[in-house]
N, C-alpha and C positions, 0 to 999 in steps of 0.2 A: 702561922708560919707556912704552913700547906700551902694556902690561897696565894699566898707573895710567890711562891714557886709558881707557880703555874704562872701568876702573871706574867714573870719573870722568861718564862719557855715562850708564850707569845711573842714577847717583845721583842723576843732573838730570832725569832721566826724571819728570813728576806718577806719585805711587800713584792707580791705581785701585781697589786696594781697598776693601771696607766695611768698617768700624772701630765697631769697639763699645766705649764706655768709660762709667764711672761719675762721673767728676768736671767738672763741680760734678754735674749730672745724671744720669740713664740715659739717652745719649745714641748713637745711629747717625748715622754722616756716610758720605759717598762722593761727591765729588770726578766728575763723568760729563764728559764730553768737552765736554757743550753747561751744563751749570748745575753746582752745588756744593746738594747733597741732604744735609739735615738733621733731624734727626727725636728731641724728648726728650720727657721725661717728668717730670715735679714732682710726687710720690708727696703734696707739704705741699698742693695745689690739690685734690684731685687733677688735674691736666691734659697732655695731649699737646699737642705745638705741631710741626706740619712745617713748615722754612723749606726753599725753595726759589729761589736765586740764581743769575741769570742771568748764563755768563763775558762777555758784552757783548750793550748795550740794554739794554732797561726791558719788562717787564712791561707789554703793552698793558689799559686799561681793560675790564674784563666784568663782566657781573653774575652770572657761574655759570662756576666752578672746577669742572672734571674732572680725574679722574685716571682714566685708561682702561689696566688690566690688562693685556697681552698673554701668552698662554702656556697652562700646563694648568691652571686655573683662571681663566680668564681672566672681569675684571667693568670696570663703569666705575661710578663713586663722584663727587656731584658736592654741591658747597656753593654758598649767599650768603653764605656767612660767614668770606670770607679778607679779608686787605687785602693793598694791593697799596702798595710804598714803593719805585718806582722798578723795580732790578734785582730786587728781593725781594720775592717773596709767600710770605704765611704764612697760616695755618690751624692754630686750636685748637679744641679738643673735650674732653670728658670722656671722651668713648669711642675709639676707633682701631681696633676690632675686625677691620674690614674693610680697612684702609690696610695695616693688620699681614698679613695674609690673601697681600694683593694684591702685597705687596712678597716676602714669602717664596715663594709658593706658583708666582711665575710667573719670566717670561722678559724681561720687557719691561716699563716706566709711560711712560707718555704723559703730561703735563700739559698741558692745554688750558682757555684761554682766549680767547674772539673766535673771530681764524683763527689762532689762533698755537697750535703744537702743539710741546712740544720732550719728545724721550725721553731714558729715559736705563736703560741696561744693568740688571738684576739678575741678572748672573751673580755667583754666590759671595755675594749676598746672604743666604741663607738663616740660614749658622748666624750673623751679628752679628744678624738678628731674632730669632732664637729668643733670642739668650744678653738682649735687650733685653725681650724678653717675660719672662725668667724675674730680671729688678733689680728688687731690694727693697731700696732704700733707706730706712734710718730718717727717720720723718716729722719734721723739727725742729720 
């Protein structure tokens, strides 16, 4: 009965992992301590969308979205053009070159708006972006 507990304590444990899947989208998620990181792609637009959801609060108002790199590649990448609905701010683009870059390549993201700065791990990131850089899904 011991051992069943303990399994039991794992199981309840959140994954941290990043997670690569194809349905509906080509889509990376990861679950971070401070928000829930989102990240697809609609090969039919073509378009990229990063959703970023905060575990508690709201997304203060700004007019300039960063995402600030930490690591061996380290950049910072900044938009007008997210919106912000509360806990959730999102960002689409045609492009993601650099998001993609920034998310594999490093250590650390920072997301910054206002004063408000919430990071969130890229460890084991790498290979759910590559296998996300390499979804080709048929255009319907």
């Amino acid at each position: 009965m011991k051992h069943l507990s303990i399994i039991f304590l794992f199981a309840a444990t959140p994954s941290w992992a990043w997670e690569f899947s194809t349905t509906p989208l080509c889509t990376v998620s990861h679950a971070g301590a401070d928000m829930m990181v989102e990240m697809t792609y609609d090969p039919g637009l073509p378009e990229y969308a990063l959703i970023l959801t905060l575990d508690r609060g709201s997304w203060p108002d700004g007019a300039v979205f960063s995402l600030r790199f930490e690591g061996a590649s380290g950049l910072t990448i900044s938009t007008t053009q997210h919106v912000i609905d509360g806990a959730r701010l999102t960002v689409r683009d045609s492009g993601f070159g650099n998001v993609l870059n920034g998310l594999q390549f490093n250590s650390t993201a920072v997301a910054i708006i206002g004063s408000s700065e919430v990071a969130v791990s890229l460890e084991d990131a790498a290979p759910s972006i590559e296998a996300f850089r390499d979804c080709d899904l048929p255009v319907a």
